[in-house]
C-alpha positions, 0 to 999 in steps of 0.5 A: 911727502918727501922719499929721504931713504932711498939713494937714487944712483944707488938704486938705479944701479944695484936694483933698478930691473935687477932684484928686489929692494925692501926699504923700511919707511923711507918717507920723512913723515908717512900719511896715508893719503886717502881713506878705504870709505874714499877708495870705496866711493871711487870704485863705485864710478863708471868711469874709473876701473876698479875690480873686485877679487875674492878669494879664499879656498877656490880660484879667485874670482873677479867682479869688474866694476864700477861696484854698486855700493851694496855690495860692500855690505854682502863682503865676506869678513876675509878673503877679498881685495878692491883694486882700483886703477889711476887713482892719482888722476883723481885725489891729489894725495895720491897723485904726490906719490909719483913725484919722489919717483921722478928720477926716472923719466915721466914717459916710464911712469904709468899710474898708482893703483890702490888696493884696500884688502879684508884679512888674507885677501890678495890677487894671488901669485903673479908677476908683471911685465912692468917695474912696481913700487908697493908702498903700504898705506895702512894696516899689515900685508906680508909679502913673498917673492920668488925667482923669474918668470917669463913666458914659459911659465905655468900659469892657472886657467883664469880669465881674468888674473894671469896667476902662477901655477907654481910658486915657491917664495925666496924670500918674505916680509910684512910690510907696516905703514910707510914701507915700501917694496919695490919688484922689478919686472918678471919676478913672482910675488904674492901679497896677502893682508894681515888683519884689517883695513890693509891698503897698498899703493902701487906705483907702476911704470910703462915699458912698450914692448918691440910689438907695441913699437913696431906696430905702433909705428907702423900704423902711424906711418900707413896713416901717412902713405899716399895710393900713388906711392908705388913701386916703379921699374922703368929701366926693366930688361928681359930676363931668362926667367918670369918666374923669378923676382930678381934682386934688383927688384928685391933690393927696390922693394926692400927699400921702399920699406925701410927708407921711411923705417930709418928716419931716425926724427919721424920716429921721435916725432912719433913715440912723443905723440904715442908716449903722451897719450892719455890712459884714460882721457875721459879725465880731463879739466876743460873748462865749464865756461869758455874764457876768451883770448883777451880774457886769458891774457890779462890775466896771464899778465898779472900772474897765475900758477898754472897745474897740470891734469894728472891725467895728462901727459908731457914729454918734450925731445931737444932740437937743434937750435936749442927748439923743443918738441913738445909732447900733450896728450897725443899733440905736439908742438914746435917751440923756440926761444920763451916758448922753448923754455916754457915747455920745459917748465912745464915738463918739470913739475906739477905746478908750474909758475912761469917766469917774467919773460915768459908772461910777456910772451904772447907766444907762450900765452897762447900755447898756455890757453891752447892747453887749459881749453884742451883740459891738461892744464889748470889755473890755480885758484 
């Protein structure tokens, strides 16, 4: 489906981490991309999370799945939401969502959760570290949002939901099928279904915290240090004082750390790996019957469309030389010339049909039958 109402530089400008923006069907032809019976089946998996929120008069109460498909029949007629994470790694439909938000970077986007909601269920009162877009599917949710929140603010004992203790809504719209609203990052909303068979399309994106990145890299670069790099002082001379530790050796020690911290390309290197790494990796498309190098070949020579896992993520950072660093799955590979060119191809779009001179090289045939036996890649039937 293609977004026709929403002004990407404006956007970007105006609301993007700023405010909230409601956006009245912006799609050129709204289709609900799946149906509550299949978002049910889903749930139902143990390799997908899913959870399971009643609500009503009471603290919301959450039931972690997979859920076992008799305990649909036990629901209440009200007060309950099925939430499921990722479903565009498992149904196309939804993974076609996440393309009309490409104008910011793939390594932002995280997943589309879906949520199928009872008449007045909902998670309750929240906000998010993380910027959404919630697109309605099919029937009615009225939402409200509020002001600003951080880490000060008050929230309800629950084990499970991070829920505002106070909430007072700004402002409040009921979404039908096709609109969208997007909330940036810190603000309090609360969303809750009108009526029945009310389904919501989230659309999330990743922001790494400065802890996330510290120790990220930090435990990347521990994993690199060798025993016998240690600290050396082979021009010490007496001093006054044993019990002091004098600047020179402050200064020695100090930069044993940071030397490696400002290496500016170990830290690209580095957040491409961490940044591609897959959310649930268990989702992949390795093949069920091993293909061979000559096999694989001649059939990239005569031409094949090529797709990408949705579960897997591609990133590449520019070289000097006009060389790419390509980024799959927590992998990376150094490319140059037609392999070069192909990995940006292949960070472009979700189906990639890879040019003439790219089937005549070897090179690229090689890196394309690395990532299919990995699973990230597919060949079109």
């Amino acid at each position: 489906m293609e977004l026709t109402g929403l002004d990407h530089t404006a956007f970007l400008r105006d609301y993007w981490q700023k405010k909230p923006l409601l956006i009245r069907n912006p799609w050129s032809a709204w289709q609900n991309p799946m149906t509550p019976e299949e978002l049910a089946g889903l749930a139902c998996e143990d390799t997908i999370e899913s959870r399971l929120i009643i609500g009503g008069e009471h603290v919301p109460r959450v039931e972690h799945g997979p859920i076992v498909s008799d305990r649909y029949d036990t629901l209440e007629k009200r007060n309950w939401t099925l939430l499921v994470q990722a479903v565009d790694h498992h149904v196309p439909e939804v993974a076609a969502l996440i393309e009309p938000f490409r104008f910011v970077p793939d390594w932002r986007i995280d997943d589309v959760m879906v949520s199928f909601a009872a008449d007045g269920g909902g998670v309750g009162a929240h906000f998010d570290q993380y910027d959404v877009f919630l697109i309605q599917g099919a029937g009615k949710r009225r939402w409200q949002v509020g002001g600003m929140c951080g880490g000060a603010s008050k929230l309800l004992p629950h084990g499970d939901l991070r829920l505002l203790a106070d909430f007072t809504p700004t402002q409040e719209w009921v979404l039908e099928p096709g609109d969208m609203l997007y909330v940036p990052p810190g603000i309090a909303h609360n969303g809750i279904a009108e009526g029945e068979d009310c389904m919501t399309y989230s659309v999330g994106f990743r922001a790494p915290s400065r802890g996330d990145l510290i120790g990220g890299w930090m435990d990347d670069l521990l994993g690199e240090m060798v025993e016998d790099d240690r600290y050396s002082d082979q021009d010490l001379v007496p001093q006054g004082n044993p019990g002091e530790i004098a600047p020179e050796a402050i200064e020695q020690l100090h930069a044993m750390v940071t030397e490696r911290l400002s290496d500016r390309s170990a830290f690209a290197n580095w957040f491409g790996r961490y940044s591609s790494t897959a959310k649930y990796p268990e989702v992949d498309w390795q093949l069920e019957t091993p293909i061979t190098e000559t096999e694989f070949a001649a059939e990239f020579v005569a031409g094949i469309t090529l797709l990408r896992n949705p579960a897997s993520r591609f990133a590449f950072i520019e070289q000097d030389s006009g060389k790419v660093q390509l980024f799959v799955q927590g992998e990376f590979y150094t490319c140059d010339g037609e392999v070069a060119e192909f990995a940006r191809l292949l960070c472009s779009a979700s189906t990639i049909s890879p040019t003439f001179n790219m089937i005549a090289s070897a090179a690229v045939s090689e890196l394309t039958l690395q990532l299919i036996k990995a699973g990230s890649l597919a060949i079109e039937a």
